[in-house]
N, C-alpha and C positions, 0 to 999 in steps of 0.2 A: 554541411558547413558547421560552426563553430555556434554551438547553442549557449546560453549562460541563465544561470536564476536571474530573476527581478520580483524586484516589489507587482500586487499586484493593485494595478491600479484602480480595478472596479469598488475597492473595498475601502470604509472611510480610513483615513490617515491614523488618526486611533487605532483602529483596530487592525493594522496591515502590518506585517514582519516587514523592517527594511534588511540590507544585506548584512550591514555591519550587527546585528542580532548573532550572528552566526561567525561571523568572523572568529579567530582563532578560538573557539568556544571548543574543541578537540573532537566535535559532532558531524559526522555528514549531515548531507540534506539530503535527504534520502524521499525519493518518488513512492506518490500513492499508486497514482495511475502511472503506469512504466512507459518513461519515453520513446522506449524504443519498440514496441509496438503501433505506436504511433502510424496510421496508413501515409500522412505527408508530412515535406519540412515545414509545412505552417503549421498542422496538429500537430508535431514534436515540439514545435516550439511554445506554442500554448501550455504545452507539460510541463513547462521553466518557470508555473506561476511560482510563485513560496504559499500562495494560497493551497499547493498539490504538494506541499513538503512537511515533513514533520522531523523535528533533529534524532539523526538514530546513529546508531553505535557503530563507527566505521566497519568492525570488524564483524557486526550481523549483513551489516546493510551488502557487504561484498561477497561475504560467505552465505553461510543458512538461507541469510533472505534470497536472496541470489537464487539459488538451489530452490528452494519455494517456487518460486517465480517461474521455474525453468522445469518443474513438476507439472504446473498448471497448464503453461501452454502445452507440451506434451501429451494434456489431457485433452487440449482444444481440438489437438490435430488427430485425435484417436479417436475422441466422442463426438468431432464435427461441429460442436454451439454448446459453450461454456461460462454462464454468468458468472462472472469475478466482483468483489466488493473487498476494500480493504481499508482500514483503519486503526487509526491507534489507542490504546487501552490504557486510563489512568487511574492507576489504585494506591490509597494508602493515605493518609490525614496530609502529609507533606509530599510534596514535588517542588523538584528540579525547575529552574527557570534558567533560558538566557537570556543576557542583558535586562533582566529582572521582566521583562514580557513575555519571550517565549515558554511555554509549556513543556517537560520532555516526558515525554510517554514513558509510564512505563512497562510497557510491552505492546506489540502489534496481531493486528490479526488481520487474513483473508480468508473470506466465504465464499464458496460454490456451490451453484446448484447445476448439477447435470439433467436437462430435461431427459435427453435418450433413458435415463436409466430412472429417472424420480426418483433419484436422488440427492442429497447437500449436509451439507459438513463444513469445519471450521478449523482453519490452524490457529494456534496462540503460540506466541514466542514474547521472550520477557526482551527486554529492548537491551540485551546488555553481550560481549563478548560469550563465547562458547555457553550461548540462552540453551536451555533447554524446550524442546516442540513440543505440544498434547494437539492429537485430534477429536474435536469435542461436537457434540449437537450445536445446533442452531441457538437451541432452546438457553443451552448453554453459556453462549455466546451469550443472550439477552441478558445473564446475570453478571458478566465480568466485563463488560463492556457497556451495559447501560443502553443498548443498542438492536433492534431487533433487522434483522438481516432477512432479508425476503419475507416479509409478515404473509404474503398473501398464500404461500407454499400451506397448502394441509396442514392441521398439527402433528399428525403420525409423523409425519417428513422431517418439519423440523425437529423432534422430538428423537427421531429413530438416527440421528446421524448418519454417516459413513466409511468404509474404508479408504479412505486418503491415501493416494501416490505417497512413496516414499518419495524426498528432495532429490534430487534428480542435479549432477553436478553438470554446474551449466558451463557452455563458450563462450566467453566472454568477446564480448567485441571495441574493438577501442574505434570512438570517433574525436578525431583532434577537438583539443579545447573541453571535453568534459569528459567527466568519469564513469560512461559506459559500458566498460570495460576495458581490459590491456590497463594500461598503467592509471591507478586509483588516483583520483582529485579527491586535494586533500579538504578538510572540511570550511578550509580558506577562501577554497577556488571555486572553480565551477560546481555546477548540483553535481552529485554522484548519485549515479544509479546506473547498475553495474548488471541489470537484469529486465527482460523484457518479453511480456508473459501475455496478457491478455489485449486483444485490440478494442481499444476506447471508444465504443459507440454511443453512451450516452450517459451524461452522468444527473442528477436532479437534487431538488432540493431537499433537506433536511427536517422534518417535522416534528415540535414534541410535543408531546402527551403523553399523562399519565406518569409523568416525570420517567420517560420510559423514550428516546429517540429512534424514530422510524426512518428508516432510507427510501423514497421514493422513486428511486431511480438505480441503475446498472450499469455495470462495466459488462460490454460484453463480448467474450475473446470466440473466434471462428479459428480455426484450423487454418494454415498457409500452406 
């Protein structure tokens, strides 16, 4: 059925995106966690917070990211249990805002750690049309993202990176009323997210320290 963003209402009024934030702003809303991994139409729908959106670049969000997206899961279904983490990277003294609130990333990232193989690695894409991809260590990740991604993995590990899937051109699937795939919603309309990669098992809260933020918790994609 017919999914759409909202506001999310757990979050105080302050600090919550409403929709018109994004309105004609020429940004998708583009999914952290991909809705269309989602195992049911209540968890897809929960995907719809704008708390799980960040504003991205129509043309990454449906292409490359897409492609990313459609690497990963391909890895889920070869290497069986695939922890997925993904967020957005903001560098530079000046950012983007919409409607003088929103933040616009500028660039994205997702991390993997493959237990079968003990190994993990990290794509970085700049949030902007034909972005160019690096695949980098973890460790890595902790200096351009501010962010340390699986803390608990060995240092060898995070340290030692990985060879990362090439993107992988994905099938797009279209489900009426949002931008899943098949015909792209524009960044007026429903969320778009045009790719869907790891299945959402749990996700947890955010802790800092050390002026250094730690992820507590997982995305975590099985194979289908």
């Amino acid at each position: 059925g017919e999914t759409a963003c909202r506001e999310e209402p757990r979050l105080p009024v302050r600090e919550r995106a409403p929709l018109a934030d994004y309105a004609r702003s020429g940004w998708d809303r583009g999914h952290m966690a991909p809705a269309g991994d989602t195992p049911t139409d209540a968890a897809e729908a929960e995907s719809f917070t704008l708390a799980n959106v960040v504003p991205q670049d129509p043309d990454l969000n449906r292409g490359l990211w897409a492609d990313i997206e459609a690497a990963t899961r391909e890895m889920a279904h070869r290497e069986g249990e695939v922890f997925v983490l993904t967020g957005p990277t903001f560098e530079g003294g000046t950012l983007r805002q919409l409607n003088g609130r929103v933040l616009v990333p500028t660039g994205l990232w997702k991390a993997v750690w493959v237990p079968a193989r003990g190994e993990a690695g990290a794509w970085v894409v700049a949030n902007a049309p034909d972005a160019g991809l690096r695949g980098i260590a973890l460790t890595d990740l902790d200096t351009i993202a501010g962010i340390a991604a699986f803390p608990s993995l060995p240092a060898p590990v995070r340290a030692a990176g990985m060879r990362l899937p090439e993107p992988l051109r994905h099938e797009p699937r279209h489900h009426p009323g949002h931008g899943r795939g098949g015909a792209p919603a524009g960044p007026a309309s429903n969320c778009a997210d045009t790719a869907a990669l790891a299945l959402l098992l749990a996700l947890g809260a955010v802790a800092a320290g050390g002026g250094l933020l730690t992820w507590r918790a997982v995305e975590r994609g099985r194979g289908r």
